[in-house]
C-alpha positions in Angstrom: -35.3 -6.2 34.7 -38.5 -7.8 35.2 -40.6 -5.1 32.7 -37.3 -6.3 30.2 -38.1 -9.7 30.8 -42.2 -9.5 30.3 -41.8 -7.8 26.9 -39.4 -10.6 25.9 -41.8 -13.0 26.6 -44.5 -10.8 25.0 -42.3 -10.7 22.3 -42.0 -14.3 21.7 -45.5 -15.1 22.8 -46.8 -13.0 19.2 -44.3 -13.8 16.6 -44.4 -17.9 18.1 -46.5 -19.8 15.1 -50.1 -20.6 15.5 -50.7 -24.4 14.6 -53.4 -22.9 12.6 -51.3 -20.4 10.5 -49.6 -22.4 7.4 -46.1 -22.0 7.1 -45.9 -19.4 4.4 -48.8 -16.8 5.6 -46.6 -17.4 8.9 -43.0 -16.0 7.1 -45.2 -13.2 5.4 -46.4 -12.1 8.8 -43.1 -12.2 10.2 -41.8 -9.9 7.6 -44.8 -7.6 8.0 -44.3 -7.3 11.6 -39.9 -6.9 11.5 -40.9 -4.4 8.8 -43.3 -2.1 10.8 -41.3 -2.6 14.0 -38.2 -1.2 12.4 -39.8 1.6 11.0 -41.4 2.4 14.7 -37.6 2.4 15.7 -36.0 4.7 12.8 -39.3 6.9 13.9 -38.2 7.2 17.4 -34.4 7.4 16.4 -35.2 10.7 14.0 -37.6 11.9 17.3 -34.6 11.3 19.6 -32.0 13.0 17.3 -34.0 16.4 17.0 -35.3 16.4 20.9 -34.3 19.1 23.2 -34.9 19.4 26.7 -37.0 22.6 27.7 -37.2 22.9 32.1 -40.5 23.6 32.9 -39.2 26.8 34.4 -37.9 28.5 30.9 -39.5 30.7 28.7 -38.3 32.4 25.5 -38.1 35.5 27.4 -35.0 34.2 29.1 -33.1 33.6 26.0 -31.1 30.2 24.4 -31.3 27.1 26.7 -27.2 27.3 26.9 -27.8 30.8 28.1 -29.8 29.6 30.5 -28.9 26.8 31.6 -24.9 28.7 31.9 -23.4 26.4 29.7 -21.5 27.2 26.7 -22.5 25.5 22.9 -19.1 24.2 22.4 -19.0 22.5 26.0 -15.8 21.6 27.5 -13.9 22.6 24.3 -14.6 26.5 25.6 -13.2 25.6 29.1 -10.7 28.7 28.6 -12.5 30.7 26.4 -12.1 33.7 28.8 -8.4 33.6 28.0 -8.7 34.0 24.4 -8.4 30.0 24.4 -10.6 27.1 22.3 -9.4 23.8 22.2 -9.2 22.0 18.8 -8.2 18.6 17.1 -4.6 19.7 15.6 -3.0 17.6 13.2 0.9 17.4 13.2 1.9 19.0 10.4 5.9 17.4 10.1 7.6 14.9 12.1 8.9 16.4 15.0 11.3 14.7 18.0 9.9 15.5 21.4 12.5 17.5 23.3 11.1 16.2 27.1 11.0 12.1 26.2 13.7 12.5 23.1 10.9 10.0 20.9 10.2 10.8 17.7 6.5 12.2 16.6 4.9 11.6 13.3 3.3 13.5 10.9 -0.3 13.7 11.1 -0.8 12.7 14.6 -3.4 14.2 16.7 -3.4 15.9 19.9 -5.9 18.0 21.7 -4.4 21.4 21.2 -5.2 24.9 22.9 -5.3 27.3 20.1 -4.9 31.2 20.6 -4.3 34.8 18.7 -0.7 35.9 19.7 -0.3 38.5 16.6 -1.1 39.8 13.3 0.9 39.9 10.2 -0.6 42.8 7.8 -4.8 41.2 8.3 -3.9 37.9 8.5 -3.8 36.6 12.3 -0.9 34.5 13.6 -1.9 31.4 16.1 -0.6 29.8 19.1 -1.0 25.8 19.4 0.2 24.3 22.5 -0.5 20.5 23.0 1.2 18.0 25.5 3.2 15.1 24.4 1.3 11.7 24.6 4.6 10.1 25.4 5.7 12.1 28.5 3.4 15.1 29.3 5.5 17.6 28.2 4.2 20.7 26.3 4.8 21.8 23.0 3.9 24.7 21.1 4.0 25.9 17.7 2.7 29.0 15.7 1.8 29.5 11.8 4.2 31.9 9.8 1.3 33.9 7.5 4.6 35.2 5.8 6.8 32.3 4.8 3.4 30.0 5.0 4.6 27.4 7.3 4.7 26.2 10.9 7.4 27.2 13.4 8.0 25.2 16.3 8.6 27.5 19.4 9.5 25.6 22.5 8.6 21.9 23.8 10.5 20.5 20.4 12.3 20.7 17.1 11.9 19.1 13.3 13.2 16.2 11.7 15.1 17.6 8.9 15.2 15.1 5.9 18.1 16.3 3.7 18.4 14.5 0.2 20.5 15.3 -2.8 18.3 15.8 -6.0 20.7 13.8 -8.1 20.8 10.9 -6.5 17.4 10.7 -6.5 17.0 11.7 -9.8 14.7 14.5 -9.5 14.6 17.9 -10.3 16.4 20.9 -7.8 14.2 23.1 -7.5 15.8 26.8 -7.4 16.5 28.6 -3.9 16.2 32.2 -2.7 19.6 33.1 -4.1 18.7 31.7 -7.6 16.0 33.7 -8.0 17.2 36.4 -7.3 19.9 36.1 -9.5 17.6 35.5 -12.2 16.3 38.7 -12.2 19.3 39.7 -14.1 18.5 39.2 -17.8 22.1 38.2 -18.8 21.9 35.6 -16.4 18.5 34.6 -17.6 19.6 34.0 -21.1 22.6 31.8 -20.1 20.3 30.0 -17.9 17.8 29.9 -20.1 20.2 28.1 -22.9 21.0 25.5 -20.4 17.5 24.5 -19.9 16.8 24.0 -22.9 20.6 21.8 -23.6 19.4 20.0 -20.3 15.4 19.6 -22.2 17.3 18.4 -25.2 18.8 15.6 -23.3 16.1 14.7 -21.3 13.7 14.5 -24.2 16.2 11.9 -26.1 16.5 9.4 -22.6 12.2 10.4 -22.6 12.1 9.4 -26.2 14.3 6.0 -26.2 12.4 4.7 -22.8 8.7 5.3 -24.9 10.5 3.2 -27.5 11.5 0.7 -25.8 8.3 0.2 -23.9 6.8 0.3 -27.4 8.8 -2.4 -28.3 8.3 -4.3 -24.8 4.4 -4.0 -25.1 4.3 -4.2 -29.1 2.4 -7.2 -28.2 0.2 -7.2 -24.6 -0.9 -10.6 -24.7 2.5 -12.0 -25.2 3.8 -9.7 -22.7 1.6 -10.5 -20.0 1.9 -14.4 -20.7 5.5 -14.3 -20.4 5.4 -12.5 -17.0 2.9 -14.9 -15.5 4.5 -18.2 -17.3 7.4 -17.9 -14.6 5.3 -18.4 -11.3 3.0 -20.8 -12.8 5.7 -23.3 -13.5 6.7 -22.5 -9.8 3.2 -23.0 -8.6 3.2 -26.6 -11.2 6.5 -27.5 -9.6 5.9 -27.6 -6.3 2.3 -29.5 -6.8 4.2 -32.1 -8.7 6.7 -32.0 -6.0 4.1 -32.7 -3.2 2.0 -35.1 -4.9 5.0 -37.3 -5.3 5.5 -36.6 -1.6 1.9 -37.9 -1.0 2.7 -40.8 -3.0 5.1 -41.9 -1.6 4.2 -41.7 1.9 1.3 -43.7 0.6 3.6 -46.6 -0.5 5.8 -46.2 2.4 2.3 -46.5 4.7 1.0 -49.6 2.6 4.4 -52.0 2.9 4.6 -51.3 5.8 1.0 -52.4 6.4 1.6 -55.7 4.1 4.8 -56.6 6.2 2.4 -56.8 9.6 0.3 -58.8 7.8 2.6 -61.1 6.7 4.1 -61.0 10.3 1.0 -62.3 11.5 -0.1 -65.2 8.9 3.1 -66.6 8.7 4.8 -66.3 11.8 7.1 -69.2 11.4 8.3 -68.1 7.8 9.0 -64.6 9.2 11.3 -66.0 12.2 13.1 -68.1 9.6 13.8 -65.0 7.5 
């Protein structure tokens, strides 16, 4: 603290202004002086970002420094490497409820997962992920599925499932297993294949009719856009007018009220009588 507290002083001490110096060779030292000092700093920062500590006892001979030191490169994450284990960031890839606190989980939170090989499906390897809840502790675990190329929860929880109907929302169904594999019949193709292009037909008229009649909307943009902000400015108008002539007339509320103390006080007598 007290080598802290010298240097401080020090500090001050050199960039304090001579009575001598005139103000601005005083501001262009300054600058020179912040300048140089924060280049000494980003010098030390780079020699503090690529610095290694070598013990006095090691030599090349004796291999990496994690080697000899006994520690491994990937630290704590490696904890359980002898079981096959390495512990990664895992994002939650669906929203999940947690089957030990009953809470729901959403996609894309994070947990500290242990990930391990459990199998192999044809080359590609299948992993293990086993986390702990954040809300209660309990463990969860799910593996990848290389063949449907997906995530399948195995123990700890189970998926939200978020049904919808396609027609309600106005979207397209898109064709299941069974579909497909009827469509490999080419009788069934060709009937299918006719009501796309009945279903195109419609769709292209209701396409066609909304172009027009955003054509029509937007024939003019400057019109348009005028028209949709001409609505909130008259709001925006009214309610200034409205509180101005609040102002006002707390104003004139304020001064008669201010003109009937007066009065009160020059002419007593007058004011009894009334």
């Amino acid at each position: 603290m007290i080598q802290n507290t010298s240097s401080k002083r020090a500090m001050v001490q050199q960039t304090s202004r001579p009575m001598s110096m005139s103000l601005p060779t005083y501001v262009a030292y300054i600058h020179s002086h912040s300048v140089f000092k924060s280049f000494e700093n980003k010098k030390m920062a780079e020699r503090r970002a690529t610095n290694k500590y070598y013990p006095p006892d090691w030599d090349p001979s004796k291999g990496s420094i994690n080697t000899f030191v006994g520690q491994h490169p990937l630290r704590d994450r490696a904890r359980k490497l002898d079981q096959g284990i390495l512990v990664i960031r895992f994002e939650m890839p669906f929203s999940i409820w947690c089957l030990g606190c009953e809470k729901h989980i959403g996609k894309g939170v994070r947990y500290n997962a242990e990930k391990k090989k459990v199998g192999m499906y044809y080359s590609t390897p299948i992993w293990q992920f086993r986390m702990k809840c954040h809300l209660c502790s309990s463990w969860m675990e799910i593996h990848t599925d290389p063949k449907n190329a997906v995530y399948v929860i195995i123990s700890g929880a189970r998926k939200r499932e978020e049904e919808y109907d396609p027609e309600d929302n106005e979207t397209l169904a898109l064709k299941d297993k069974e579909e497909a594999e009827k469509l490999l019949n080419p009788m069934y193709k060709l009937e299918n294949t006719n009501k796309d292009v009945l279903k195109a037909k419609e769709a292209g008229s209701a396409v066609s009719e909304l172009m027009e009649y955003n054509n029509r909307m937007w024939k003019d943009p400057f019109a348009a856009s005028q028209k949709i902000r001409s609505k909130p400015k008259r709001k925006s108008e009214k309610r200034k007018r409205k509180t101005l002539q609040l102002f006002v007339t707390s104003i004139i509320c304020y001064y008669t009220s201010w003109l009937r103390q007066k009065k009160t006080k020059l002419y007593p007598k007058r004011s009894n009588m009334a």
